[in-house]
C-alpha positions in Angstrom: 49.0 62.2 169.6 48.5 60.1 172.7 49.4 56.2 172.3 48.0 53.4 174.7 49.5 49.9 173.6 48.9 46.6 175.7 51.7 43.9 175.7 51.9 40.2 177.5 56.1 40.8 177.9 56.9 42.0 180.9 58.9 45.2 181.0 62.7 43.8 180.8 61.6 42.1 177.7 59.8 44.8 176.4 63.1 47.5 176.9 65.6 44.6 175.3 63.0 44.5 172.2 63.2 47.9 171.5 67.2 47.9 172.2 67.7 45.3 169.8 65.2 47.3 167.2 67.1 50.4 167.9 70.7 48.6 166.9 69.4 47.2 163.5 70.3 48.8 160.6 68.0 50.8 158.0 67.0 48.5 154.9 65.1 48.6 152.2 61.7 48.1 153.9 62.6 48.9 157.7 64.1 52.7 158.5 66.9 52.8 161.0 65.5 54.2 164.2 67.3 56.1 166.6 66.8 56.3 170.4 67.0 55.3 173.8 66.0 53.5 177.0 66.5 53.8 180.3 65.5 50.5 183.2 62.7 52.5 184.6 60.6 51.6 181.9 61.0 54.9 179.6 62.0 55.7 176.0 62.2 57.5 173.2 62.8 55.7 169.3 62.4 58.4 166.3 62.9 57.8 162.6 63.9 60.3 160.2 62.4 60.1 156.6 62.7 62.8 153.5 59.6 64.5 152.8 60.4 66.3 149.6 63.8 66.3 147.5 66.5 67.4 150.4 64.1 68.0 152.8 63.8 65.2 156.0 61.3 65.2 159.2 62.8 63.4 162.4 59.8 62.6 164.2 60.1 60.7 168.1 57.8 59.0 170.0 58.3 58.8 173.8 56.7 56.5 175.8 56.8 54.8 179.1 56.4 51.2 179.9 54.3 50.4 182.9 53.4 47.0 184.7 49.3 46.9 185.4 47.4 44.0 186.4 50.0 41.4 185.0 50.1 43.1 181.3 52.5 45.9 180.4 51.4 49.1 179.1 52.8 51.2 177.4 51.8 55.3 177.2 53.6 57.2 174.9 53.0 60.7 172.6 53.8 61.2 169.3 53.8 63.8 167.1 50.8 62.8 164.5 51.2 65.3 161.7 48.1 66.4 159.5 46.5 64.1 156.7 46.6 65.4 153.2 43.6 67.2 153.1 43.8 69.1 156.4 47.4 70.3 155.2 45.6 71.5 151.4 43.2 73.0 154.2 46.3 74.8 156.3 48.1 75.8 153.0 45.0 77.3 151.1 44.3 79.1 154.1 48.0 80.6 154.6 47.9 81.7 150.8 44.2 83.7 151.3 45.7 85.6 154.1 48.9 86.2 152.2 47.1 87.6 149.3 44.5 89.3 151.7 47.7 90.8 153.2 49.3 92.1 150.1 45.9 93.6 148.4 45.6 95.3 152.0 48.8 97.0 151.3 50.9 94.6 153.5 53.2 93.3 150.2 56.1 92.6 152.7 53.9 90.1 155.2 52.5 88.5 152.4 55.4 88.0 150.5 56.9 86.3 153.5 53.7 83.9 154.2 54.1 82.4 151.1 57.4 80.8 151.7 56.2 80.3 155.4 53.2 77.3 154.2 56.4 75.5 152.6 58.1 75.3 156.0 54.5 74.5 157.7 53.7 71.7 154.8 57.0 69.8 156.0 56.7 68.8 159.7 52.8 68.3 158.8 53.6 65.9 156.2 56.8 64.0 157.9 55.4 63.9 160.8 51.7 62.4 159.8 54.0 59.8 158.0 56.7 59.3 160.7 53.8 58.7 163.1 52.4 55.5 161.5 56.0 54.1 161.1 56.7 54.8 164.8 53.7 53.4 166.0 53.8 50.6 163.8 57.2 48.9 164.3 56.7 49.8 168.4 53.8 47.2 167.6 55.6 44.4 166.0 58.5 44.7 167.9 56.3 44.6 171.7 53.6 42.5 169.5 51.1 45.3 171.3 48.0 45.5 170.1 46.0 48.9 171.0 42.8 47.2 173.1 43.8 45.6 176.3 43.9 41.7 176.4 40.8 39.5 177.5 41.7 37.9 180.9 40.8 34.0 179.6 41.9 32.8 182.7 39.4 34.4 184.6 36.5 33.9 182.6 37.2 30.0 181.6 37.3 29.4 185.4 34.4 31.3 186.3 32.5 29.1 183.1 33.5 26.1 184.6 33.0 26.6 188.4 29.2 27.2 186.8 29.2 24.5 185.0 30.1 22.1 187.4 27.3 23.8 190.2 24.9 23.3 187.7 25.5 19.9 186.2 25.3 18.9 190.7 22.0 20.3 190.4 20.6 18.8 187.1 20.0 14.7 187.7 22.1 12.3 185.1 18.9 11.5 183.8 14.8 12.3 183.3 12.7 8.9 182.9 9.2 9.6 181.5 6.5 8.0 184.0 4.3 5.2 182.2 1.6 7.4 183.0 2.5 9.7 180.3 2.6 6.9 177.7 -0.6 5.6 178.9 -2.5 9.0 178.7 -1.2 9.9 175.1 -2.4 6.3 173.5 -5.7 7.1 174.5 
């Protein structure tokens, strides 16, 4: 999954957030993250969460932080997993070819497909997860939001160097002609 983020810190701010993120340890509501960054602006953070009983996905996201028009963005790819119904889809379909294979006289390949959707369900699931966690604390911890800024500055200016022509052009004030009020007693 591709990820665009947009950020007002600049890029040395941006690298020290995530470097203070990464040294925090795991509580209760915030998973301890694992990672790296170099100066040139790239990283990878990945969190590691248990999917079911014993069994834990690690799951990275690895991005690079670039400097465009006075806001840093950052473009990074993540593994985004499946949702629950599109893994019930995946499994279902594993299990009808595993029992297609072992009435076709393929007991072996069948027998071994079965097993196989467990191993599939697990990076699906972690991973789908692990995604939204990633993505979400590279948000609060850049304060990114995923659409691109509004340059105020350009458009307040622009406002007001119309204003200003057009409030030259208008007079300070109409006066009505006494012929008007003459003409509408009548």
């Amino acid at each position: 999954m591709q990820v665009t983020l947009y950020t007002e810190k600049t890029i040395p701010q941006s690298l020290t957030a995530i470097s203070e993120r990464l040294h925090q340890k795991g509580t209760s509501t915030r998973l301890a993250m694992d990672g790296w960054i170099e100066k040139s602006g790239s990283f990878a953070v990945s969190v590691t969460t248990p999917v079911i009983g014993k069994f834990s996905r690690t799951t990275r996201l690895n991005g690079k932080l670039e400097r465009q028009s006075g806001i840093t963005v950052l473009n990074g790819t993540v593994a985004g997993g499946v949702d629950s119904r599109g893994r019930m889809i995946i499994i279902g379909a594993l299990i009808i070819i595993a029992v297609a294979l072992i009435l076709s006289g393929n007991p072996v390949l069948g027998a071994v497909l079965i097993p196989a959707s467990f191993w599939v369900y697990v990076p699906l699931k972690g991973d789908y997860h692990n995604s939204a966690v990633l993505v979400g604390e590279i948000q609060k911890v850049l304060k990114a939001r995923s659409t691109p800024p509004k340059p105020a500055r350009a458009q307040s200016s622009a406002k007001a160097a119309s204003r200003s022509t057009a409030a030259a052009k208008m007079p300070a004030m109409l006066f009505e002609s006494d012929d008007d009020t003459e003409e509408d007693e009548e």
